[in-house]
C-alpha positions in Angstrom: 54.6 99.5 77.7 58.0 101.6 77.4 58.9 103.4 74.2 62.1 101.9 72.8 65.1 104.8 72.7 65.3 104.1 68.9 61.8 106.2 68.7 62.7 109.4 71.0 64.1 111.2 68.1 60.8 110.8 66.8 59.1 111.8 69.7 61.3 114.7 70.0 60.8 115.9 66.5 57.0 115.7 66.8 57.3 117.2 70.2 59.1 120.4 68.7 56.4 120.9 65.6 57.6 117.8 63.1 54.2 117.1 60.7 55.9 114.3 59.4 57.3 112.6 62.5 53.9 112.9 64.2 52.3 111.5 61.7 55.1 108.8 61.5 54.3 108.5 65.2 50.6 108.3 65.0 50.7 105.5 62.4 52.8 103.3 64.8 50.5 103.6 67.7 47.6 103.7 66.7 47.4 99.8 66.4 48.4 100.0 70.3 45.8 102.8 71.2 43.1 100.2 69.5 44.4 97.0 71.4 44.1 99.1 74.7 40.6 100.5 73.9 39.3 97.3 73.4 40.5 96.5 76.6 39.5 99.7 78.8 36.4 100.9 76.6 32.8 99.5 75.3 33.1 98.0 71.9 31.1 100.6 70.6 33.4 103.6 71.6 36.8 101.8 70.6 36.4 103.6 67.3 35.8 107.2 69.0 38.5 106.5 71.9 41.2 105.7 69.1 40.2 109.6 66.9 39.7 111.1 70.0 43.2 109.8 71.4 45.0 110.6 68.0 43.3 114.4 68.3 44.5 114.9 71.4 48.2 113.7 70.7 48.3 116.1 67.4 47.1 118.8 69.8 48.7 118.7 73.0 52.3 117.0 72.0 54.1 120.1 72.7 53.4 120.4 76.0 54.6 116.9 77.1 57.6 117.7 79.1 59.8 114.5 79.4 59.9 112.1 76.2 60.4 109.3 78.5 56.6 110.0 79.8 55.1 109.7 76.6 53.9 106.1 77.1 52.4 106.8 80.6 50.5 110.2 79.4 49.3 108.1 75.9 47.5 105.4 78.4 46.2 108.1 80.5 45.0 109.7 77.3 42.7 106.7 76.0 41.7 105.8 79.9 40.1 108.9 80.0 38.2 109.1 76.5 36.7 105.5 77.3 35.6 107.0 80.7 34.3 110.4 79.0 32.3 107.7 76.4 31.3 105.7 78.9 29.6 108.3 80.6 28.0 109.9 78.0 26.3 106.6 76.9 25.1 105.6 80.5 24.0 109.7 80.8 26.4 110.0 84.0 26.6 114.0 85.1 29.9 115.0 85.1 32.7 117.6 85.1 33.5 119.6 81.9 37.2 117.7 80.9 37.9 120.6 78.7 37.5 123.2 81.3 39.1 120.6 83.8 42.1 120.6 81.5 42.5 123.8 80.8 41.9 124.6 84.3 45.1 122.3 85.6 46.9 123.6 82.6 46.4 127.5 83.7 47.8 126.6 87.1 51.3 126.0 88.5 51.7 122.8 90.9 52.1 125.5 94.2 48.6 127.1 92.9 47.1 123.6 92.7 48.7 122.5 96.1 47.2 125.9 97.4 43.9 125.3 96.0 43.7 121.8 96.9 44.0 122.4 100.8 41.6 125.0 100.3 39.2 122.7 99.0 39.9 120.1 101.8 39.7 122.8 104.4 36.0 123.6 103.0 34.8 120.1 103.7 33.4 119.5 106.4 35.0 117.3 108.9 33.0 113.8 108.1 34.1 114.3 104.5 37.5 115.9 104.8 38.4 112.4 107.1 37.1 110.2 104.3 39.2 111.7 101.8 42.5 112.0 104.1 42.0 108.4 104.8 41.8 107.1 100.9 43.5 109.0 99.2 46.4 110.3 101.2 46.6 107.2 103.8 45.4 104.6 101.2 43.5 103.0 103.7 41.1 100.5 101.8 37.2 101.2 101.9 36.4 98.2 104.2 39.4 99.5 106.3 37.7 103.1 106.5 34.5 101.7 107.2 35.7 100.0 110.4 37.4 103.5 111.2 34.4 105.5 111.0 32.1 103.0 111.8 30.0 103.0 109.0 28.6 100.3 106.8 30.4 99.7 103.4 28.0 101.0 101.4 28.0 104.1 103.2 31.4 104.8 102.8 31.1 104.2 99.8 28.5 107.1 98.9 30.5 109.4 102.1 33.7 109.1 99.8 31.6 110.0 96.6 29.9 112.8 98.1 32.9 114.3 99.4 34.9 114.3 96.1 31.8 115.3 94.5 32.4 118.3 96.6 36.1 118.6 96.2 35.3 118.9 92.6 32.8 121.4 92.9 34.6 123.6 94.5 37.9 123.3 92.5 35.8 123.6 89.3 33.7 127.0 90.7 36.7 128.9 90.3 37.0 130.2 93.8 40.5 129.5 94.6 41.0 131.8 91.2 40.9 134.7 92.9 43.5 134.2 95.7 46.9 133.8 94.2 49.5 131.7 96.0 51.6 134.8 97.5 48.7 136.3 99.4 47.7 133.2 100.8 48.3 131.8 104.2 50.0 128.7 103.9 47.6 125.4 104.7 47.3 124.0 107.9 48.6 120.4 108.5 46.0 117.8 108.6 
């Protein structure tokens, strides 16, 4: 859904500290953030997706860069709160999102580049290929299971596994203590 150029002045003027035109903004979507929890979250979570949502707009409005994003970065926003629920409720281990946040926050995009070859270069080859072919050549899993010659469901827990690691090691802080300038720069794949 695009935001209609009549309400960028409001999104500017929340965007640069406006109470009043944030909460102006929050009262109009907050019947869409509801319509697209229902869709994307268990009916028992809508409720928590839609505060959660609206906490996380109050808070973290000013750093939206382009007012024209704002529709993309709200969806992202209530995507991942129904994922964060979900998990909780079905006990799935996972990633602190606040530290992930914060984390991608604290880092410029060469930093991130840097530190995501790093992280592929740690894999080891079987799971640096899996990654390379989904997510870079968009190969589909029954298309990387013919490549590699492995069953479905083995790619399947290969690709897991190897993001699992990914994650791991972006989250353990180790690319923290290299900045960008002293590093080498990464080796083509």
């Amino acid at each position: 859904m695009a935001i209609p150029e009549r309400r960028y002045p409001w999104l500017e003027a929340a965007r640069l500290g406006d109470t009043a035109a944030l909460h102006h903004l929050l009262a109009v979507y907050q019947p869409d953030i509801r319509r697209y929890a229902y869709r994307h979250c268990l009916m028992s979570d809508v409720d928590d997706a839609v505060q959660e949502t609206l906490l996380i707009i109050t808070r973290q409005l000013r750093t939206l860069r382009a007012v024209a994003s704002f529709s993309g970065w709200l969806w992202r926003i209530v995507q991942r709160e129904c994922r964060r629920l979900e998990r909780r409720i079905f006990g799935f281990e996972s990633f602190d999102e606040e530290k992930m946040e914060s984390w991608l926050n604290a880092h410029s995009d060469e930093a991130l580049h840097y530190d995501l070859v790093r992280a592929l270069e740690s894999l080891p080859h079987h799971y640096r290929e899996i990654i390379l072919l989904r997510d870079f050549d968009e190969q589909t899993i029954r298309e990387i299971a013919a490549n590699i010659q492995l069953t479905i469901p083995a790619t399947k827990s290969r690709l897991h596994r190897a993001r699992q690691l990914m994650r791991e090691y972006l989250m353990s802080g180790m690319g923290e203590q290299d900045k960008p300038e002293d590093l080498a720069p990464p080796t083509e794949f």
